[in-house]
C-alpha positions in Angstrom: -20.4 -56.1 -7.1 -18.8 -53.4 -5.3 -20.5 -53.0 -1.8 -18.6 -49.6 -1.1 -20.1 -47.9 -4.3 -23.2 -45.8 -4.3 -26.7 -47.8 -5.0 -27.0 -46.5 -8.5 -24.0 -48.7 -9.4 -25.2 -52.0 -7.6 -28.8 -52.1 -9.4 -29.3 -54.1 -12.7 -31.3 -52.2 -14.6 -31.1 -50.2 -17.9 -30.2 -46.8 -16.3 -27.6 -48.7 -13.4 -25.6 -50.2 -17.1 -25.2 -45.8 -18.5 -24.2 -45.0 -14.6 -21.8 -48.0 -14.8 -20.5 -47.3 -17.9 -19.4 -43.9 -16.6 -18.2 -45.3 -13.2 -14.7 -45.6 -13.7 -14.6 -42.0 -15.0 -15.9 -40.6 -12.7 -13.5 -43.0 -9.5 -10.3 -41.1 -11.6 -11.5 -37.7 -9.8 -11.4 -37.4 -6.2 -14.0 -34.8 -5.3 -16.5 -36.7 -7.6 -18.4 -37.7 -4.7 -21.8 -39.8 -4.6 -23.7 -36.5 -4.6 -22.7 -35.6 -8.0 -23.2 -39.3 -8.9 -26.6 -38.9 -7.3 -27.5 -36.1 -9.4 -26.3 -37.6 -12.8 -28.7 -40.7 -11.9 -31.5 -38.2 -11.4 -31.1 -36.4 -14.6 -31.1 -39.9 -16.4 -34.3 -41.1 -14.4 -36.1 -38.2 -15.8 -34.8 -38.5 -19.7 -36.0 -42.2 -19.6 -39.6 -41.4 -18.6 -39.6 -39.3 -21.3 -39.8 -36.3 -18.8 -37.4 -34.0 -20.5 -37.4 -31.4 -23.5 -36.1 -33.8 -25.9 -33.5 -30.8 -27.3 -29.7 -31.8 -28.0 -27.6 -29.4 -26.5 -25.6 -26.6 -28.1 -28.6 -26.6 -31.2 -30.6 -23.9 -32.3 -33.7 -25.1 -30.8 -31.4 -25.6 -27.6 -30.1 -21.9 -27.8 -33.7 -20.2 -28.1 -35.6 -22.3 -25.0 -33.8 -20.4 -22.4 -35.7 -17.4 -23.5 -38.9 -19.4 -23.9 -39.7 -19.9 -20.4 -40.8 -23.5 -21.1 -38.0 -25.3 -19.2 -38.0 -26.3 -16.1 -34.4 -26.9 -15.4 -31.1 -26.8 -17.1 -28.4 -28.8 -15.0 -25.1 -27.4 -16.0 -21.6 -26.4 -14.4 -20.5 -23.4 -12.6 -20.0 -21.2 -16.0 -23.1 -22.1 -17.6 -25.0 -18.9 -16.1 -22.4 -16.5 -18.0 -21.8 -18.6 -20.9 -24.9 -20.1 -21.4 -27.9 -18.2 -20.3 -27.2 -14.9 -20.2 -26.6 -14.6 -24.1 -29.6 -17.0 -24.8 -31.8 -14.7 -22.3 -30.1 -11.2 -21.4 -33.7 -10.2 -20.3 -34.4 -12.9 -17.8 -30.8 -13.6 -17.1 -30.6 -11.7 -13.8 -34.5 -14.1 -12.7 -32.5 -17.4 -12.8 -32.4 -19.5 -9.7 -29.0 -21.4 -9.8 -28.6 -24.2 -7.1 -25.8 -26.5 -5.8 -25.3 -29.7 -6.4 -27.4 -31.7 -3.9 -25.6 -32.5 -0.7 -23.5 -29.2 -1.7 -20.8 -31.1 -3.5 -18.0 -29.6 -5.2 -18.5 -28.6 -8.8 -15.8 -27.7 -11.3 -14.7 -24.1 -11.6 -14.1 -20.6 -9.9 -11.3 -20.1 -7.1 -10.7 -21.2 -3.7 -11.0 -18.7 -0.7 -8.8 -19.1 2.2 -9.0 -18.2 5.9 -6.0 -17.2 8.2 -6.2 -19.6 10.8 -4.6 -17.2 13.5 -7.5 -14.8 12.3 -8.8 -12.6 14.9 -12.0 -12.1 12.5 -13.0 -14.5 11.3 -16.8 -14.0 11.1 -15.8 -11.0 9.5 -13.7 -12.0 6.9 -16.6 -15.6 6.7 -18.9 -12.6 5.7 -17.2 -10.4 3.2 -16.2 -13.9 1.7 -19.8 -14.7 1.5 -20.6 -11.1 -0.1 -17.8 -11.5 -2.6 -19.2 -14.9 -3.7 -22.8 -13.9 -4.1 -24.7 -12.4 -6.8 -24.5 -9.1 -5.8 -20.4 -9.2 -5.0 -20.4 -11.2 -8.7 -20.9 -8.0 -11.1 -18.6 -6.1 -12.9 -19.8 -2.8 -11.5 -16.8 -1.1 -10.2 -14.6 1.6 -10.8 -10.8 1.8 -9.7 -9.6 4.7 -8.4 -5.9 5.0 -7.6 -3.9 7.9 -7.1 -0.8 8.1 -9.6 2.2 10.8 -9.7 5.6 12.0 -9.7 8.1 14.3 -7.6 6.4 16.9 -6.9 3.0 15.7 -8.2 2.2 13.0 -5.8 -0.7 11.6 -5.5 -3.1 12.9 -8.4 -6.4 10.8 -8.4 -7.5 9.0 -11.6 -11.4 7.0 -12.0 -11.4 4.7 -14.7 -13.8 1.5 -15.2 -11.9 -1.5 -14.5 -11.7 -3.7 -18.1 -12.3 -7.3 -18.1 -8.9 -8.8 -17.2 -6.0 -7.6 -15.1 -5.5 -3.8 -14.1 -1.7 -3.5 -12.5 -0.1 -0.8 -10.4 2.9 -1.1 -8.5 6.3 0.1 -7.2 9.4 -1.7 -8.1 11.3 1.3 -6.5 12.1 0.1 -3.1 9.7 2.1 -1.4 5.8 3.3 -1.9 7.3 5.6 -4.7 6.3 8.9 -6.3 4.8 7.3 -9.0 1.8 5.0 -7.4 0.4 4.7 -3.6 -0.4 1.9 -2.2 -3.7 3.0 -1.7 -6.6 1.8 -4.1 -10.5 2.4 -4.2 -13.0 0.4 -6.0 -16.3 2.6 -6.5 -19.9 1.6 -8.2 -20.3 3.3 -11.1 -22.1 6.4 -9.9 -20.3 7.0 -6.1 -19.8 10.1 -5.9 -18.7 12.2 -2.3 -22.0 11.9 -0.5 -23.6 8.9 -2.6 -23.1 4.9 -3.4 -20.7 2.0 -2.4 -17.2 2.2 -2.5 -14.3 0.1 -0.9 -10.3 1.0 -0.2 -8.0 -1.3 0.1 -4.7 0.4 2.5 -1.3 -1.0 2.6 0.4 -1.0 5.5 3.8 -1.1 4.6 7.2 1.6 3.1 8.5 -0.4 0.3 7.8 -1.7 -3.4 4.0 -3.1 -3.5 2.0 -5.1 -6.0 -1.9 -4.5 -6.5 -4.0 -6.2 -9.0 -7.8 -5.8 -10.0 -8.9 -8.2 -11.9 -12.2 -9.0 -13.8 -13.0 -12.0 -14.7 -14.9 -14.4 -17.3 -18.1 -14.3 -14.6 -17.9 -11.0 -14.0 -16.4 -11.2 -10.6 -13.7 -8.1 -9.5 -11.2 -9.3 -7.3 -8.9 -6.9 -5.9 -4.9 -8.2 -4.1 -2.1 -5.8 -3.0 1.0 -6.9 -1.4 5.2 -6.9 -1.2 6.6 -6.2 -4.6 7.1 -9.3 -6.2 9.5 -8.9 -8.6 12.8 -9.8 -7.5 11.1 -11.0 -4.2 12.2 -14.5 -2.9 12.3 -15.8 1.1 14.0 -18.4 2.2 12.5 -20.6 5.2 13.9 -22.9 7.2 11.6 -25.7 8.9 9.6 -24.6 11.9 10.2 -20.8 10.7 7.1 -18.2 9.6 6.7 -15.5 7.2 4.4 -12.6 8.1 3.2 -10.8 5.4 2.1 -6.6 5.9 -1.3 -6.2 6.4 -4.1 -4.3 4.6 -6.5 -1.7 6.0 -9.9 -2.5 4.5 -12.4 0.2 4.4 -16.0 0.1 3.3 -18.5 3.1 2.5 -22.2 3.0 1.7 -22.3 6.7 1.4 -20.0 8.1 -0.7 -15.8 8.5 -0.3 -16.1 11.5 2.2 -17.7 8.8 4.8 -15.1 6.1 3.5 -12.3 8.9 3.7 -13.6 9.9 7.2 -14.1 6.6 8.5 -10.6 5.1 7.6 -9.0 8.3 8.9 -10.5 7.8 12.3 -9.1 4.1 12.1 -5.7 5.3 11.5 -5.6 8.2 14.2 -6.9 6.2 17.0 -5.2 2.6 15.8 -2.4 3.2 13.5 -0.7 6.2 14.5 1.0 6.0 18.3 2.5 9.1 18.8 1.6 10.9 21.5 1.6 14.0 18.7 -1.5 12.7 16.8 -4.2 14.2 19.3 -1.7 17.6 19.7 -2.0 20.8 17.9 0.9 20.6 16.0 4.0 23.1 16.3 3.9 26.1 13.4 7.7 26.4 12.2 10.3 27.6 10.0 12.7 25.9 8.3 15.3 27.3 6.9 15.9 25.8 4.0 14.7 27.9 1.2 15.9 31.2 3.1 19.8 29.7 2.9 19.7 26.4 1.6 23.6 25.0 2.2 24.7 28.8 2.4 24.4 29.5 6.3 26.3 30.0 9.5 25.4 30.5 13.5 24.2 34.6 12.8 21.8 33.9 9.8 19.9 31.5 11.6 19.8 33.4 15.2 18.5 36.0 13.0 15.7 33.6 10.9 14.7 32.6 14.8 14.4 35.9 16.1 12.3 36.8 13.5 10.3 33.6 14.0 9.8 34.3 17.6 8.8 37.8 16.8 5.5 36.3 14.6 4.9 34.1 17.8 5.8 31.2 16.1 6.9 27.6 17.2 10.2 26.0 16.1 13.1 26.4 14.2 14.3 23.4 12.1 17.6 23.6 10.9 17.5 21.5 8.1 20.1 19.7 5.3 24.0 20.8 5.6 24.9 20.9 9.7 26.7 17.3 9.6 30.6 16.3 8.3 31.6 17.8 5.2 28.4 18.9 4.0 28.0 22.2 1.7 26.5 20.5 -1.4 25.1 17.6 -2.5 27.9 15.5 -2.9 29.5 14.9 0.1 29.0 14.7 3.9 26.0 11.8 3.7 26.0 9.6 6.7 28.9 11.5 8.8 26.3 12.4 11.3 28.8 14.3 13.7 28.2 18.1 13.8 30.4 20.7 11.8 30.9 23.0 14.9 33.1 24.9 12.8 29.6 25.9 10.2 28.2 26.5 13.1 30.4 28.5 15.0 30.4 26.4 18.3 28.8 23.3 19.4 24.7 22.1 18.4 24.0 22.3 21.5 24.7 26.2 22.3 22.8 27.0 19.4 19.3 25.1 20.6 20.0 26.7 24.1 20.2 29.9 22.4 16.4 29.3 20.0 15.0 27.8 23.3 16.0 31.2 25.1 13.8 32.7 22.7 10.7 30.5 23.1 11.5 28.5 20.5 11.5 24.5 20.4 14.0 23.0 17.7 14.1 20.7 15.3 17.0 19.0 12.8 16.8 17.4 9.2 18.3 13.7 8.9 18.4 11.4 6.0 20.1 8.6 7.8 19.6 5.9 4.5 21.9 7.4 2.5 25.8 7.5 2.1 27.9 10.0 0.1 31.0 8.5 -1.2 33.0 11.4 -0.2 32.6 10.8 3.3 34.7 9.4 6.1 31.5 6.7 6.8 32.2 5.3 3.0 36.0 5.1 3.4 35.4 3.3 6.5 32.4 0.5 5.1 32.3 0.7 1.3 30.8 -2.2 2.0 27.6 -0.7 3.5 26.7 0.8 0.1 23.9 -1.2 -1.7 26.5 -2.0 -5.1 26.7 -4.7 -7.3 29.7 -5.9 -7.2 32.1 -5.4 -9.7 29.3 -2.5 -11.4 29.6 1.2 -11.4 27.3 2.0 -8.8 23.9 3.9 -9.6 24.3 7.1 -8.5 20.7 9.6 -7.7 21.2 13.2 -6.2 25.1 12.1 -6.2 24.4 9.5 -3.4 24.6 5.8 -2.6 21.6 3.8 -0.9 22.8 2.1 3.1 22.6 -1.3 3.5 19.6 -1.2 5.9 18.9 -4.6 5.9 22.8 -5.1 8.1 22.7 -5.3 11.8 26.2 -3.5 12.0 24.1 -0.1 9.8 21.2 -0.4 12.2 23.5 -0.2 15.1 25.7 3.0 13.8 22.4 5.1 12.5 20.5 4.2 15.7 23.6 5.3 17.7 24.5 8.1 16.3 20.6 9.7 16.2 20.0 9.0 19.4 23.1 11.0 20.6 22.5 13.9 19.1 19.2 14.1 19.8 19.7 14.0 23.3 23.2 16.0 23.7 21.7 18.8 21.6 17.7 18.3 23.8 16.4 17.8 19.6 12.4 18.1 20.2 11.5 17.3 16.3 13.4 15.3 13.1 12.5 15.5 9.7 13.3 12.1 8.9 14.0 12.3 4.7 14.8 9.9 2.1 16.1 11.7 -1.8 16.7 8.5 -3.6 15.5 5.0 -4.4 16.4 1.6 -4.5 18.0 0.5 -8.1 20.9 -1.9 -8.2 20.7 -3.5 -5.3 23.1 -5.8 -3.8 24.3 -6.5 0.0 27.6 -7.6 0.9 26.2 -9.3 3.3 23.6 -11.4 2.2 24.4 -14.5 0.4 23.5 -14.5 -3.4 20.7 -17.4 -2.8 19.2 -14.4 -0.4 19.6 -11.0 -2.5 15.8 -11.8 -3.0 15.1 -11.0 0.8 17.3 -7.6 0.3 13.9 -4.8 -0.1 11.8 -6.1 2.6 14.8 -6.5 4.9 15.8 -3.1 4.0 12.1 -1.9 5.4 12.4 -4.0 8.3 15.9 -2.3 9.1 13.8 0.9 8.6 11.5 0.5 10.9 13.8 -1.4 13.5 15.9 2.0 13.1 12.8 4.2 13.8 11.6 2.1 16.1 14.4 2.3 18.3 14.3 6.0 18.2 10.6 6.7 19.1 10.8 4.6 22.0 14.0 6.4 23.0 12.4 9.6 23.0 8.4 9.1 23.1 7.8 12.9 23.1 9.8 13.6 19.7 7.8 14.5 16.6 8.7 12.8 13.9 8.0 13.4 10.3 8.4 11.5 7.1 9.8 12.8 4.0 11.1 11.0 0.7 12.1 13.9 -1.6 8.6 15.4 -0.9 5.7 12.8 -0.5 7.7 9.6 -2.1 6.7 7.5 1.0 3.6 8.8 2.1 1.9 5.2 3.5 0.2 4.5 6.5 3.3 1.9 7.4 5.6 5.2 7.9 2.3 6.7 9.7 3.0 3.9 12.5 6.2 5.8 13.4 5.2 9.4 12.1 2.0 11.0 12.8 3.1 13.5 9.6 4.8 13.4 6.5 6.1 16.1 4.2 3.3 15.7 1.5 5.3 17.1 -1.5 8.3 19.4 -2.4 6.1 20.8 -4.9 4.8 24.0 -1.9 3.1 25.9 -4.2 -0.5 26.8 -2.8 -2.2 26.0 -6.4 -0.5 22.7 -7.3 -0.5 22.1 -3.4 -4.5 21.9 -3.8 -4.9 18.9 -5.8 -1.8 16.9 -4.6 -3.8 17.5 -0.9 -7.1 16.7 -2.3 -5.9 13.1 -3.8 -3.8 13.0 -0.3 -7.3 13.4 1.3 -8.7 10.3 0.3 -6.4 7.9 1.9 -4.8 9.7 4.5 -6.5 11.9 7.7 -5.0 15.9 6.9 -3.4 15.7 10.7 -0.9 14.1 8.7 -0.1 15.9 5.9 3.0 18.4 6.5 2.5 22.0 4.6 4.5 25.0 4.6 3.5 28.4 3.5 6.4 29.4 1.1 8.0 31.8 -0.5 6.7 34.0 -3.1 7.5 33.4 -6.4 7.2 30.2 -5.7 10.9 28.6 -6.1 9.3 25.4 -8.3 7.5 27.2 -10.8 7.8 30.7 -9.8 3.7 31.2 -9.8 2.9 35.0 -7.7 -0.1 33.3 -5.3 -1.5 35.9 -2.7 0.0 34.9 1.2 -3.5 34.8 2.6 -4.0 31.5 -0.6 -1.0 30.2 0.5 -2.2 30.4 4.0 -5.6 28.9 3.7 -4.0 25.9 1.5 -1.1 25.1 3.9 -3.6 25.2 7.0 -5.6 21.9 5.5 -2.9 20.5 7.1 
């Protein structure tokens, strides 16, 4: 009696009283549409003319007929393929021909696949959406490779076969960590350099991430990375936006080398702005292994002499020039120069190495805060403490509130000053600790959530700031060694310090699992001395040549 409902319901007939029967059950789901009732009235059109295998379901008999070939159609829902017919017929399982429901209604089952609606892309993304949802994207074929470590072993590659369920890495740290990059491959079985499909997902972002692969009950890999989630909360008011980091997508069908080569290209000539990235970069010398804390004025005239002597580039004065600052635990975030260490003011001494041919370069770490220093006196408030709490202490230092305006301001301030007063053409930009414990003074408690990825924001505001000031600096990266080697640090500097660890053996395979991920323009190498000071190995200067010059 209902003129709105579909035709089935309104005809009087043996077959109308089952559809009716069901009619109410099925009006309780919204997306039941007339389609799928459509199709139901189909299926009982065909059992009452006897035109149907006369088998009840889940029996023996039932089982065995898929791998009988006598049946024309089995209508079923969305898992019926894996649960269903592939264990009844793991011959033929792969010849089935599975269609929608007619009209292309919605059936019950899988996931839902969203499109940004800002999305620049967007046949694009329409067709690796379609790829991922076919047969071919449906198998669980792949391998994940993802490149693990610690200080002084970044980045060490590891294949295994992704497991039905979920495979996790991630960085709670603060930053893209030692420990895992945010970098991640899925392979075919057999890719190898040269051969077979093979995808990377890059993160473009410098703090804590989240990746998942994940295998499910049909087969299908998805793969996700994103902002650390633990401990992660945002608050938005009406009207306002959250924009999430984005991921660099990559996809080979010959091998890694042409996935490696082809993401490296994308990251020189759209990531990277520096004007350094098409240069050949300056060969220097740092001084820190030939004095470490232990110099003055004479010792490093004499290091630059001899450095201008071998023809080479720069002299980089690196940690120990700043406030109180002959060890580790003092002197952090004074950024004012000890004229008295150096026997006169910054600036004479760079007039004096540019004399000689020489550009110059200085060692910050502008994150950090040593509690015996006049900064921490001033804002012990500035210090990421929880209140109340001993603070965490790492190298004997305390983490800067970057995610404070007021920090920003002082760090970009003071930088900038001495860059220019002292005509600083390069910085080693370094970071020796990470995030644990963190609390701002300045964020409300309903907020602390926000604290990491405000801290990265402040980050990049900072180096921002700086590389527009002076567009011709060269700015590296450093995180005690290769702790943040991501491409969202590559944005700002076209090469990072790939690993404390400088020995030309252990170099190799921290370079080669750098390789994969990240164009060798940007990875920083030194040749160092021999024995080496990490592990004291005796390796022949022209090795340690050959190895450093891969970058």
């Amino acid at each position: 009696d209902d003129p709105d409902a579909p035709a089935a319901f309104r005809q009087k007939t043996r077959l109308s009283q089952h559809i009716s029967f069901l009619k109410d059950f099925f009006r309780a789901y919204k997306d039941f549409t007339d389609q799928h009732v459509d199709t139901i009235e189909l299926m009982l059109k065909l059992k009452e003319a006897e035109i149907d295998a006369g088998l009840d379901v889940w029996t023996p008999a039932w089982n065995a007929s898929f791998g009988q070939g006598n049946v024309f159609c089995y209508p079923g829902s969305c898992w019926f393929q894996s649960y269903v017919i592939e264990p009844n017929d793991p011959e033929g399982s792969g010849n089935w021909g599975v269609a929608e429901v007619p009209g292309g209604a919605y059936n019950w089952g899988g996931i839902w696949w969203g499109m940004y609606n800002q999305s620049e892309n967007k046949d694009a993304v329409a067709a690796w959406m379609k790829y991922e949802l076919s047969k071919e994207g449906a198998q669980n074929k792949y391998d994940l490779i993802h490149f693990y470590g610690k200080h002084a072993g970044e980045r060490q590659m590891e294949r295994n076969s992704l497991p039905h369920g979920i495979t996790e890495l991630r960085s709670t740290r603060g930053t893209s960590s030692h420990q895992h990059n945010p970098f991640v491959i899925l392979a075919d079985k057999d890719t190898t350099e040269s051969t077979g499909e093979c995808y990377s997902a890059s993160f473009l972002y410098s703090g804590g991430f989240h990746a998942q692969a994940e295998v499910d009950q049909f087969n299908q890999t998805r793969l996700v990375i994103g902002i650390d989630d633990y401990d992660f909360s945002w608050k938005l008011k009406k009207g306002e936006s959250f924009s999430t980091p984005e991921v660099c997508l990559t996809y080979s069908a010959d091998g890694f080398s042409k996935l490696s080569q082809t993401l490296h290209q994308a990251i020189v000539s759209n990531l990277i702005r520096s004007c350094w990235k098409d240069r050949v970069r300056p060969i220097l010398v740092n001084n820190w292994e030939a004095t470490y804390f232990d110099f003055n004025k004479d010792n490093l005239i004499a290091i630059a002499k001899e450095a201008a002597e071998l023809n080479l580039d720069m002299l980089v004065l690196d940690d120990g020039w700043f406030g109180k600052r002959d060890d580790d635990f003092s002197g952090l975030g004074d950024w004012f120069v000890n004229e008295k260490k150096l026997c006169g003011t910054l600036s004479e001494l760079v007039k004096e190495v540019h004399d000689m041919g020489l550009s110059f370069g200085l060692w910050f770490e502008p994150e950090m805060i040593s509690e015996d220093s006049d900064l921490y006196r001033a804002h012990p408030d500035w210090a990421l403490v929880i209140p109340g709490r001993q603070p965490i202490r790492s190298r004997s230092q305390l983490v800067l509130d970057m995610s404070r305006e007021d920090v920003t301001d002082y760090l970009t301030e003071r930088i900038c000053d001495i860059v220019e007063k002292a005509d600083i053409q390069y910085i080693k930009w370094d970071m020796n600790r990470s995030l644990m414990a963190a609390y701002s003074a300045k964020l409300p408690r309903d907020r602390q959530g926000e604290l990491r990825h405000r801290y990265v924001l402040g980050l990049y505001k900072v180096l921002e700031a700086v590389t527009q000031r002076f567009p011709e600096l060269l700015l590296e990266g450093c995180s005690g060694g290769g702790g943040r080697f991501d491409a969202g640090m590559l944005y700002y500097c076209p090469q990072i310090w790939c690993s404390d660890n400088t020995d030309a053996i252990e170099r190799l395979r921290i370079q080669y699992g750098t390789s994969f991920g990240y164009p060798m323009s940007s990875v920083s190498a030194h040749v160092s001395v021999c024995p080496n000071h990490q592990n004291h190995r005796v390796t022949p200067f022209k090795t340690r040549g050959i190895c450093a010059m891969q970058g």
